[in-house]
ROSE-4610 file (N, C-alpha, C; in Angstrom, 1 decimal, always signed):
// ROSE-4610
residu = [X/X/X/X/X/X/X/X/X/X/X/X/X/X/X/X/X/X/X/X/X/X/X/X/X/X/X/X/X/X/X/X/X/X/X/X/X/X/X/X/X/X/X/X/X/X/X/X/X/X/X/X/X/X/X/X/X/X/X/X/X/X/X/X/X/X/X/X/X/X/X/X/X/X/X/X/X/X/X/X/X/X/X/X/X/X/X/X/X/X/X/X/X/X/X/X/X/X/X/X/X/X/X/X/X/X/X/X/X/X/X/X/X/X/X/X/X/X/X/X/X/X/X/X/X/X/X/X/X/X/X/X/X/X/X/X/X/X/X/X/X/X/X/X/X/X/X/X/X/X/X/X/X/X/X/X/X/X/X/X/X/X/X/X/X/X/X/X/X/X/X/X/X/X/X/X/X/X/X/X/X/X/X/X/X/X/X/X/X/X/X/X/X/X/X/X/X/X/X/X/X/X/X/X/X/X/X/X/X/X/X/X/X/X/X/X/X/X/X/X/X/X/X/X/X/X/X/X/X/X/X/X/X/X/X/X/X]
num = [1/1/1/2/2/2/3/3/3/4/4/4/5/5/5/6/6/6/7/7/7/8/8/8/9/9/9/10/10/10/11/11/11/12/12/12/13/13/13/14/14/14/15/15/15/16/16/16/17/17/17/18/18/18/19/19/19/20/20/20/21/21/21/22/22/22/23/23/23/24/24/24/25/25/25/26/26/26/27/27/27/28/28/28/29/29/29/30/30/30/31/31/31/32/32/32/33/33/33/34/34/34/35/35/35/36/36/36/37/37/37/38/38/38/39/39/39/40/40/40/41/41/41/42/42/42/43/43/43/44/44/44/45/45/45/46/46/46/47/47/47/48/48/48/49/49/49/50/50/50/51/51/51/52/52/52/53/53/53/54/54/54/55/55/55/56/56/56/57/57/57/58/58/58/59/59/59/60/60/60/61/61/61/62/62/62/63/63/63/64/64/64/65/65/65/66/66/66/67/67/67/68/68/68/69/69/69/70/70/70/71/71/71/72/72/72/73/73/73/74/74/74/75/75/75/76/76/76/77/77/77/78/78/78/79/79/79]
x = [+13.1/+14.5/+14.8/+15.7/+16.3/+17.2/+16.8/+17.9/+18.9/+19.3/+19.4/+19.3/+17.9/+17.6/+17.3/+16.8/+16.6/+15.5/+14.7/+13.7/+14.4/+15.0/+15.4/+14.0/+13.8/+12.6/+12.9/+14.2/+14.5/+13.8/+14.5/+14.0/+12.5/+11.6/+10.3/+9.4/+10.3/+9.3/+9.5/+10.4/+11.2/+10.2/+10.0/+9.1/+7.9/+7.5/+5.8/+5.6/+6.1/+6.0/+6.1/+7.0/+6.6/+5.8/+5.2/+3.9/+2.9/+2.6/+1.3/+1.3/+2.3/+2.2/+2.4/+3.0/+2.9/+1.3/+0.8/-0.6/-1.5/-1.3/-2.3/-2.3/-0.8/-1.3/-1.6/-1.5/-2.1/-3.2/-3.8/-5.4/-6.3/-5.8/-6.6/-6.3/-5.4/-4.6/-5.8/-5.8/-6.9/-8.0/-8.8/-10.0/-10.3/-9.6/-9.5/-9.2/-8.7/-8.5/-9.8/-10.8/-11.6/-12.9/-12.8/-14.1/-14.0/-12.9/-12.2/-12.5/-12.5/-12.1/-14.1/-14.7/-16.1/-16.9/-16.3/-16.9/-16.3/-15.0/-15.0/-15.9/-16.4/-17.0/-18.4/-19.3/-20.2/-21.3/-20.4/-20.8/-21.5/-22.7/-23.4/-22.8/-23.4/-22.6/-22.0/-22.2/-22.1/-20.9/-21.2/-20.0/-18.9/-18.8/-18.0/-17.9/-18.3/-17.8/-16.9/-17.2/-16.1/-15.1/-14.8/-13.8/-13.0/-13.7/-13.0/-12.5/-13.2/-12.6/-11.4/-11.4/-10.4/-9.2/-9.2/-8.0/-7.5/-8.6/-8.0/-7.1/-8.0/-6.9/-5.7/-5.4/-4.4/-3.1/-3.8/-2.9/-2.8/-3.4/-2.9/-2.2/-2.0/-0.9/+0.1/+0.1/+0.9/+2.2/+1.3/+1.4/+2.3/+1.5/+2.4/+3.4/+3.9/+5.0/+6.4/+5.5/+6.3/+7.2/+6.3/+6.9/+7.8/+7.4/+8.4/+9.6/+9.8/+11.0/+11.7/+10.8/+11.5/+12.0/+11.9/+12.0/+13.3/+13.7/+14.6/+15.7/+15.3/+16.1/+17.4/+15.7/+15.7/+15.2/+16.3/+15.7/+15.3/+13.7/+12.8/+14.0/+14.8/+15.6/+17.2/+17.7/+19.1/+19.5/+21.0/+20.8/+20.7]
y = [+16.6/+16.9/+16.3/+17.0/+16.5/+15.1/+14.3/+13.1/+12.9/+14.4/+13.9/+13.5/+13.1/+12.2/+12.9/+13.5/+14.4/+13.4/+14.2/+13.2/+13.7/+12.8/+13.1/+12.8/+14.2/+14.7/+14.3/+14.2/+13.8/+12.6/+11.6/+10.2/+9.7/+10.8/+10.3/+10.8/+12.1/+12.3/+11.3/+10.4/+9.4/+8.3/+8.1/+7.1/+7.2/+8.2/+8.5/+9.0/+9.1/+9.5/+8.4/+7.5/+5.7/+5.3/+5.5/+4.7/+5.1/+6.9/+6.7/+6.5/+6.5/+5.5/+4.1/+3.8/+2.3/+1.8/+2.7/+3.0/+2.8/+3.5/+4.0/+3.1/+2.5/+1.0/+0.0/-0.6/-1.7/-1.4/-0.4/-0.5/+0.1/+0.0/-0.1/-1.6/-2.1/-3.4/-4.2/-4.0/-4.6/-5.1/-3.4/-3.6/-4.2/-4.1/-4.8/-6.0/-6.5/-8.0/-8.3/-8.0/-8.2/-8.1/-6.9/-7.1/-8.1/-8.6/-9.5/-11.2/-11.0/-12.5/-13.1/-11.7/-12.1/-11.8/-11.4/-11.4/-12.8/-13.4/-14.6/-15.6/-15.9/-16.4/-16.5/-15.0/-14.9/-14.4/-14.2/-13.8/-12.2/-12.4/-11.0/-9.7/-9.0/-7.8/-7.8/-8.6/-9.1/-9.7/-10.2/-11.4/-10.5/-9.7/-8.7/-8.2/-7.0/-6.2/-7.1/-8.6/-9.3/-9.6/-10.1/-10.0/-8.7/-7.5/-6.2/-6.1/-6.3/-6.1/-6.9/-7.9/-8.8/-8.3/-8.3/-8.1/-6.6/-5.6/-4.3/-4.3/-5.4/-5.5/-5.9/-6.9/-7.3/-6.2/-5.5/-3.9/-3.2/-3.0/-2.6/-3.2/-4.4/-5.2/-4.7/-4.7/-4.3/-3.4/-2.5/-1.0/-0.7/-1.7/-1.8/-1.9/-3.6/-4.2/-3.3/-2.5/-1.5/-0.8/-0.1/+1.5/+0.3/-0.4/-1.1/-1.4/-2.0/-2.5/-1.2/-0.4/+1.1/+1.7/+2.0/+2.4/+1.9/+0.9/-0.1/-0.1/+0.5/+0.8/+2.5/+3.7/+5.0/+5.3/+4.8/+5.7/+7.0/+7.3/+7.8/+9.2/+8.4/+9.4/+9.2/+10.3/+9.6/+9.9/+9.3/+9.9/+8.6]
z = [+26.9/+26.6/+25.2/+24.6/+23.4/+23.5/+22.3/+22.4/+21.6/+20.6/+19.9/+18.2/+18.2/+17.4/+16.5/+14.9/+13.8/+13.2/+12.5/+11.7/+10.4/+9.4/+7.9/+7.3/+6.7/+6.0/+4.6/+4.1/+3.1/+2.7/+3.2/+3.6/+4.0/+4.6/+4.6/+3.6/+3.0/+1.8/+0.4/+0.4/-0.3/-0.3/+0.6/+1.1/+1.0/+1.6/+1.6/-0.4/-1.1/-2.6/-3.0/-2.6/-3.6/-3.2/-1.5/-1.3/-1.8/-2.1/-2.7/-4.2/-5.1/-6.3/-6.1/-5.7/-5.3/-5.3/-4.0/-3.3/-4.7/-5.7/-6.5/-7.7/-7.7/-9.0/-8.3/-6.6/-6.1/-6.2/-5.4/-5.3/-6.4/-7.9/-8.8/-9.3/-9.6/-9.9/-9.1/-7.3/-6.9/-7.1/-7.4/-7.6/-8.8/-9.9/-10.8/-11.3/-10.2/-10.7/-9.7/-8.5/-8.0/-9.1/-9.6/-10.7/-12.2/-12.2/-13.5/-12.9/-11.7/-11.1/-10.9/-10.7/-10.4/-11.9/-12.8/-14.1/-14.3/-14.2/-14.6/-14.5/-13.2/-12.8/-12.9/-12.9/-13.4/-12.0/-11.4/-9.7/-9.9/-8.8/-8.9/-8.0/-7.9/-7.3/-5.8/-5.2/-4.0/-3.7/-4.9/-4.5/-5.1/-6.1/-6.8/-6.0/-4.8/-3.6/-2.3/-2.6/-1.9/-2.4/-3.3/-4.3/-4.3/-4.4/-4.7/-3.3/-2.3/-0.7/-0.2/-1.0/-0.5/-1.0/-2.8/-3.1/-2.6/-2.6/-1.9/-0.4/+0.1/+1.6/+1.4/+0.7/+0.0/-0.5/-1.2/-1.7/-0.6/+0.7/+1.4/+2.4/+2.6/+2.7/+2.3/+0.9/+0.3/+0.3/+0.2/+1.0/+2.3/+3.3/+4.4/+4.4/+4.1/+4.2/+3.1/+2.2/+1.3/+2.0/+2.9/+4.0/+4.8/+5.5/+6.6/+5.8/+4.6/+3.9/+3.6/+3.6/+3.1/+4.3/+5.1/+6.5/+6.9/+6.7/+7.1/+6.1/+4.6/+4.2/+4.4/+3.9/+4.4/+5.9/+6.8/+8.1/+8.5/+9.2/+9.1/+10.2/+11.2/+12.2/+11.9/+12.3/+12.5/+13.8/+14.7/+15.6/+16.7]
């Protein structure tokens, strides 16, 4: 049964369009400060694909807590 409830499309395409820019300067920003932080250092490629892993999880963190703040601002339903 119906509740009701409407998904505003407006509102999720609002959302989902800042996250994948958002998306797309964190996880270069990422990987980038991941290959910057292990050239500082002087770290071999190993240690550079952890570095790049870490800070990328990070951006998607990011990412995350982006949509949730957003969500809460642009509700996804109304209703």
């Amino acid at each position: 049964m119906s509740t009701g409830r409407r998904i505003r499309w407006d509102h999720v395409s609002t959302v989902v369009s800042a996250a994948i820019l958002l998306g797309a300067e964190l996880i270069g920003a990422g990987l980038a400060a991941g290959w910057a932080v292990a050239a500082l250092f002087n770290a071999g490629w190993v240690t550079e694909l952890i570095f790049e892993g870490a800070f990328g999880l990070l951006a998607i963190y990011g990412i995350y807590r982006f949509i949730m703040k957003a969500k809460s601002v642009e509700p996804f339903v109304e209703g």
